[in-house]
C-alpha angles and dihedrals in degrees: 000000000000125000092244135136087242087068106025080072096047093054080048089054104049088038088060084050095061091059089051104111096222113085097218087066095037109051101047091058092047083050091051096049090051095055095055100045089096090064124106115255093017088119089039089051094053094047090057093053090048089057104039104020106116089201122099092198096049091042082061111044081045091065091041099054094039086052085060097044082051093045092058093039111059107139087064098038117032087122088062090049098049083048087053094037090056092055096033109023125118101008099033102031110037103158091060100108093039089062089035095061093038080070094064089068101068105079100234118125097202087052086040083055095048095065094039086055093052101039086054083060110054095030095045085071085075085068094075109015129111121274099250128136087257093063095040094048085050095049091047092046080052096050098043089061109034110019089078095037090046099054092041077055086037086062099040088049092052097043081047083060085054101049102044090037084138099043106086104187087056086042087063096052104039083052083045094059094038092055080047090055097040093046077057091041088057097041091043089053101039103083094042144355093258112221088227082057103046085048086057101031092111082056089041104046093035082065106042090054084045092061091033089069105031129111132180123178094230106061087056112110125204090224108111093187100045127071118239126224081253093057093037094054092040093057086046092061091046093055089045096053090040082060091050093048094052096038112022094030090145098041083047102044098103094050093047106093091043088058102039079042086058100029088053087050081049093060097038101053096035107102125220097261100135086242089077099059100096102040086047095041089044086045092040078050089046095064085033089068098038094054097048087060119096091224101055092039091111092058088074110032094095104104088220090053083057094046087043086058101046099044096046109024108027100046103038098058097042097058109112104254126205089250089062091045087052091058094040091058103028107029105028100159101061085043080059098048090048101046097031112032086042092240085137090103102138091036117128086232097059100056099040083056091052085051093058086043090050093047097047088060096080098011112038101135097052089041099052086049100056089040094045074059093051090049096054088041094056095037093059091054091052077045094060092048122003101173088062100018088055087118097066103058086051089063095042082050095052093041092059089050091049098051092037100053108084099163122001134185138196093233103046106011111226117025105170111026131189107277083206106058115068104226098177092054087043085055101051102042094035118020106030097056084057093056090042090056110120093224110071081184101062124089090000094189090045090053086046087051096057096045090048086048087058084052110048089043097040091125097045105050117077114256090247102053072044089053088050094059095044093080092048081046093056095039088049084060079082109048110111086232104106093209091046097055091036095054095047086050087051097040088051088048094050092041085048089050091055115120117213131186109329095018099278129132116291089227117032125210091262092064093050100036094092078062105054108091090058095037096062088035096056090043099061098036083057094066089051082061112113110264094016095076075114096029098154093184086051083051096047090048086050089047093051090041086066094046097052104041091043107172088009084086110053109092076060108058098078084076094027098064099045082053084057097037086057094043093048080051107053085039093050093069086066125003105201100151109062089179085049093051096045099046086050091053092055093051090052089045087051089044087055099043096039089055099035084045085061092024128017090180087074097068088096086058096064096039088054081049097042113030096060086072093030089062092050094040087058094035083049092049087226095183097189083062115034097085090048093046089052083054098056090044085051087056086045104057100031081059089061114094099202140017120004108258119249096248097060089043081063096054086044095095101041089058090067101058111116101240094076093054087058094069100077086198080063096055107078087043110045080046096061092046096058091041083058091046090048098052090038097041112013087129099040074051104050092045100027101033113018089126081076096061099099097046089055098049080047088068101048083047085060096050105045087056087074132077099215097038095044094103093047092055078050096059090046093040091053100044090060089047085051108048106005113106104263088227096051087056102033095094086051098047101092106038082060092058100047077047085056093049093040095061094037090064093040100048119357110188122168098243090052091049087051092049092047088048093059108037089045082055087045086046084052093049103049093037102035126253094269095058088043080064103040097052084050101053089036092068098051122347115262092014083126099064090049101058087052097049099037099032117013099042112043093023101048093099098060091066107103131203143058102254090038088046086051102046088045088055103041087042093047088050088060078050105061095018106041104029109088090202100068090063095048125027131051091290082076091092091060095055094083095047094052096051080050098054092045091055083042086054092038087051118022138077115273111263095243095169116117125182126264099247092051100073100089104040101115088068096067129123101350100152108216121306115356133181099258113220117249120195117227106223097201089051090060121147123232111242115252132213104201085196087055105118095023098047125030110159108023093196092058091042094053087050085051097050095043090055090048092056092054098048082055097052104016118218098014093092106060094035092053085046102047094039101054113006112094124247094251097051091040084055093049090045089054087057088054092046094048089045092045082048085225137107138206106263 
């Protein structure tokens, strides 16, 4: 069957027959369908249907019908049927397991798979959820019907492996279908010790050691690389007795010794073929997790079992294969990723490491002497030849860092060291030499060692020994190596990054300033090395370097930034490293605010260097950069003093088209721009543009459409009542506010009513209290009286904030103090209450609730991928407070113009205040007015 649109409407048409209530109709069309099902493309045909169908109905029976081919075809589809389990089992699709086990009866092993295959995916999910009763009565539902069903399986399986022990094709099923039990052994355990599975642990664990230590010829496999079914199902044990060790360590205890006795053997006799890692790191984790637990403390406590271990497991497994030297050369980023980013989870390294870490939990003094043993040991053989011996001292090096690191973390490196083993000495004699060598070429691992070494101990070891590496950092920018020079960029940004006394940086810019030339200059070079040209840890080095050295750069950023220009320009035909963009953008942004802050003249500079790409990057709709090129404009403009320049003026009404809005990672940006372009240019706006009013109040009327872009519409809104003539908007004014009404009956959250509150107390600001009421009233009578009553008054608290706090309270004083109709009309009653809520806003805790359904609202209406907004950290915007001449301190103001309104109208104030205010807020309000050294007349 083709995927046609012939076809796709016959399958509509006799779909829509199998919902027909006469049977004459019906079943024709059900037999039909079933006799098509063994057709290519049937499944593709009704998944079509399911996705462009406009038809509910269709849509429905489509499903339907796909659920029951499924159903009858599991061998083929029990990926579709894990895809539909997660979304309907166990509510929708109770009789699942039922049909799941009746498949266990068939005898075939692929169907027997299949379900394997499907149950792993729908049960592996209890390995990470939440602890809640849905997931326990579902557990439960799950156990009831399969634990029993899946160990009798579990024992066939096993006694098949005995029977056809000499015929290798049923030998890879059968092991197939034994990883796939033990992978739902493990996720049916792992929440909880399950009372069915501690009954049949001794089942269960006999089995487990059996296939721990079996080995049959004909399940071994010539790929050196691959892992074999006999290796898969062995590492799978291992993870499933290490879970039984952490969790169930009472219930286990018995089995215990059996499994460390085979598990040991395991280690000792597994070559170092790469398709063994992860059956010899899961076993190493295995023991890891065994010897940092109080009760099997006395496995280990022999000094030869620790000497065993460390002979024969540790260093071993920690030697610098050729496997790791080939990544190292020929796929460096993913060495990087591993070693850096700590996605070496399943090395051997790793967990030999977390072994030396576990045992040094209980026996650190006796582990770091037999491996201080093993160190010299392996540093005078590097010593004897170095040139062929260089992988000794690797291993001595790693072992250092394994049995020194007591607690790391991303952020600072190590954060707990080993009081026992002297790091600084180590430094000096062993690690330092390396870095002095003249040839950054030579022993490249080794050189990767030292400088990873600076980073992980960066804490430990004293700043001057720090000041002295920061040259042969800077030195290693240049070695051909990838990871070398990768690793010394990354090692100068997180030493840059180190905070001493008073929080400020560990090295100022004075100490590195003899360095500087070369600095820069290495790290640019750097990005020219073969393979660097995106190197995000050389951009981020770049990026700190500014930052540190702040003024020291600026004789050098009229060749920096053509550097970066060049670079923003070849990475703009085809952005492929956000990390790499966004670190760029941030050096450009440092380069900008370092020279303006000393010059502000040299802004134009930077826009001759700049605009030129930034054009080609918008003409070229480059989607990754548009939002970050609206951010540096915005630094850009916001860095000119008077009159916007011509040039931005022309780019002004193309920012308005509505293209750009529909892009949600454009929206932060292009409103910060025009925020930039209001407070710059309101006037050049309001004489040479006002023909783009409009467009720009469309905009704000877009926005604030949207629940996750309200507050956005705000910023914009609140700038052109701000700066914006008020002549050029007054036409406009009260169309805004019946939009804002309109939106809060159709669609009231918290963060739009905090945003409103404040912008209706900058409007009374700005416009004066009087004309707040008027335009109220004038849209509907009394309008006025509500806002207050059923906004302003009990809503005020929930506002957040210091200069919105500010705004709400200096706008509410107008209110009460400058607006005659709140002393003599019927608003009068709501004067009380309002004083009441400031004091509430000035005292009280913020309102911080927000309503359940509320929670999710940032994920609406994005329609597919979409560019995400980054903030560029270095762009930021000053916060502005727009009261901040006028007002400084809102608690005295309110005293003042309280005492300015009585004077006006003698005697009204204090009566309205000491017959309705409460004790507590009248208290508050004497404090204001001592403080205001004024009284209520």
């Amino acid at each position: 069957m083709e995927l046609s649109d012939a076809n796709l409407q016959t399958l509509t048409e006799y779909l829509k027959k199998t919902l027909d209530p006469d049977p004459a109709i019906r079943r024709p069309a059900e037999k039909f369908l079933e006799s098509v099902e063994g057709n290519q493309n049937y499944p593709l045909l009704l998944l079509t249907l399911l996705e462009k169908s406009q038809d509910n109905v269709i849509k429905v029976c489509a499903s339907v019908t796909f659920k029951n081919y499924i159903k009858r075809n599991w061998r083929i589809l029990s990926d579709a049927i894990s895809i539909i389990g997660r979304e309907d089992f166990p509510q929708k699709w109770p009789d699942l397991l039922t049909e799941m086990v009746n498949r266990f009866q068939s005898g075939d092993f692929h169907v027997i798979n299949g379900v394997l295959r499907t149950a792993h995916s729908l049960f592996k999910r209890y390995r990470h959820e939440f602890k809640s009763n849905e997931l326990w009565t579902e557990i439960k539902l799950v156990l009831d019907a399969f634990a029993l069903p899946l160990t009798n399986l579990f024992k066939a399986t096993i006694e098949l492996c005995s029977t056809h022990a000499n015929d290798a094709s049923a030998l890879r099923i059968l092991f197939s279908s034994l990883i796939l039990i033990s992978k739902l052994f493990y996720s049916l355990n792992f929440q909880d010790l399950p009372e069915f599975f501690e009954d049949n642990m001794e089942t269960w664990m006999n089995n487990f050691h059996t296939l721990l230590t079996l080995d049959n010829k004909l399940l071994q496999t010539d790929d050196e690389e691959e892992a074999g079914l006999l290796e898969l199902l062995k590492s799978q044990i291992c993870d499933n007795a290490a879970l039984y060790a952490q969790k169930y360590d009472e219930e286990f205890q018995r089995y215990l010794p059996r499994f460390v006795t085979a598990i040991w053997n395991l280690l000792v006799t597994t070559g170092q073929e790469v398709k063994y890692d992860l059956l010899v790191s899961n076993a190493i984790q295995f023991l890891a997790s065994v010897c940092e637990r109080p009760h099997y403390k006395n496995l280990f406590e022999d000094q030869n079992t620790l000497t065993s271990i460390c002979e024969k497991v540790i260093v071993p497994n920690m030697e610098f294969r050729a496997a790791d030297e080939e990544a190292f050369e020929d796929n460096s980023e993913e060495y990087i990723r591993r070693d850096l980013e700590g996605s070496d989870i399943d090395t051997r390294r790793r967990a030999a490491c977390d072994l030396v870490r576990g045992l040094c939990k209980f026996f650190e003094g006796p582990v770091t002497g037999i491996f201080s043993g093993y160190v010299n040991s392996m540093l005078q053989e590097y010593a004897k030849n170095p040139s062929v011996n260089w992988k000794h001292k690797d291993a001595a090096i790693y072992l250092v860092t394994s049995l020194a690191s007591k607690a790391q973390t991303q952020k600072h490196g190590i954060t707990q060291a080993n009081e026992l083993v002297n790091l600084t000495e180590f430094f000096v004699n062993h690690i330092l030499p390396d870095l002095k060598s003249a040839n950054v070429n030579e022993f490249p691992v080794l050189k990767a060692d030292g400088i990873k070494y600076i980073m992980i101990f960066r804490n430990q070891v004293p700043k001057e020994h720090l000041l002295v590496s920061i040259p042969l950092l800077i030195n290693h920018l240049q070695a051909e190596s990838i990871v070398v020079h990768t690793y010394a960029a990354h090692a100068l940004e997180r030493l840059f990054t180190m905070r001493g006394p008073n929080n400020a940086t560990l090295f100022t810019a004075a100490e590195i300033a003899p360095f500087v030339e070369i600095l820069l200059t290495n790290l640019f070079k750097a990005l020219t090395l073969p393979g660097s040209s995106e190197n995000e840890y050389i951009m981020k080095a770049i990026m700190r370097s500014f930052s540190l050295l702040q003024e020291a750069i600026i004789p050098y950023i009229p060749t920096l930034i053509t550097q970066l220009t060049q670079k923003l320009l070849a990475v703009s035909k085809n952005p492929s490293k956000p990390h790499f963009n966004h670190y760029m953008f941030e050096a450009i942004c440092l380069s900008i605010r370092i020279t303006c802050k000393a010059n502000p003249a040299a802004v134009v500079n930077f826009e001759e260097a700049l605009f030129l790409v930034f054009t080609e990057i918008l003409q070229n709709d480059v989607q990754e950069f548009i939002p970050y090129v609206f951010q540096v404009m915005s630094l850009l403009l916001e860095t000119h003093k008077n009159d916007i320049p011509s040039s931005y003026m022309a780019l002004f009404p193309h920012l308005l088209q509505p293209v750009l809005w529909e892009r949600t990672g454009n929206i932060p940006a292009l409103v910060r721009l025009l925020q930039a372009f209001l407070e710059r240019g309101s006037n050049t706006i309001a004489s040479a543009a006002a023909d783009k009013i409009p467009g720009l109040l469309g905009v704000f009327q877009k926005l604030i459409a949207s629940k996750a872009n309200d507050h956005q519409g705000f910023y914009l809104l609140n700038s052109i009542i701000e700066h914006m003539p008020p002549e050029s908007v007054d036409q406009y004014r009260k169309q805004i506010f019946i939009l804002l009404f309109q939106r809060l009956q159709n669609s009231k959250t918290t963060k739009f009513i905090k945003s409103f509150l404040v912008f209706i107390n900058l409007y009374c600001i700005k416009y004066g209290a009087l004309a707040l009421q008027e335009i109220f009233d004038g849209i509907q009578p009394k309008m006025f009286g509500m806002v207050l009553e059923k906004i302003i008054i009990p809503e005020i608290q929930k506002v957040s904030g210091n200069v919105e706090k500010k705004i709400c309270a200096v706008g509410i004083t107008k209110l009460l103090t400058e607006c005659p109709p709140m002393m003599d009309t019927e608003y009068t009653k709501l004067w009380t209450p309002l004083l009441q809520s400031l004091i509430g806003l000035f005292e009280l805790p913020e309102d911080d609730t927000i309503p359940d359904e509320e929670h999710f609202i940032d994920i609406e209406d994005t329609p597919g991928y979409q560019t995400a907004f980054s903030q560029l950290a270095f762009a930021g915007k000053k916060e502005h407070d727009p009261v901040g001449q006028m007002v400084n301190n809102p608690k005295i103001h309110l005293a003042q113009s309280l005492h300015k309104l009585s004077t006006a109208c003698p005697g009204r104030v204090p009566s309205m205040v000491s017959t309705s205010l409460n004790a507590e807020a009248l208290q508050y309000l004497q404090g204001y007015l001592q403080a205001a050294s004024v009284t209520l007349l």
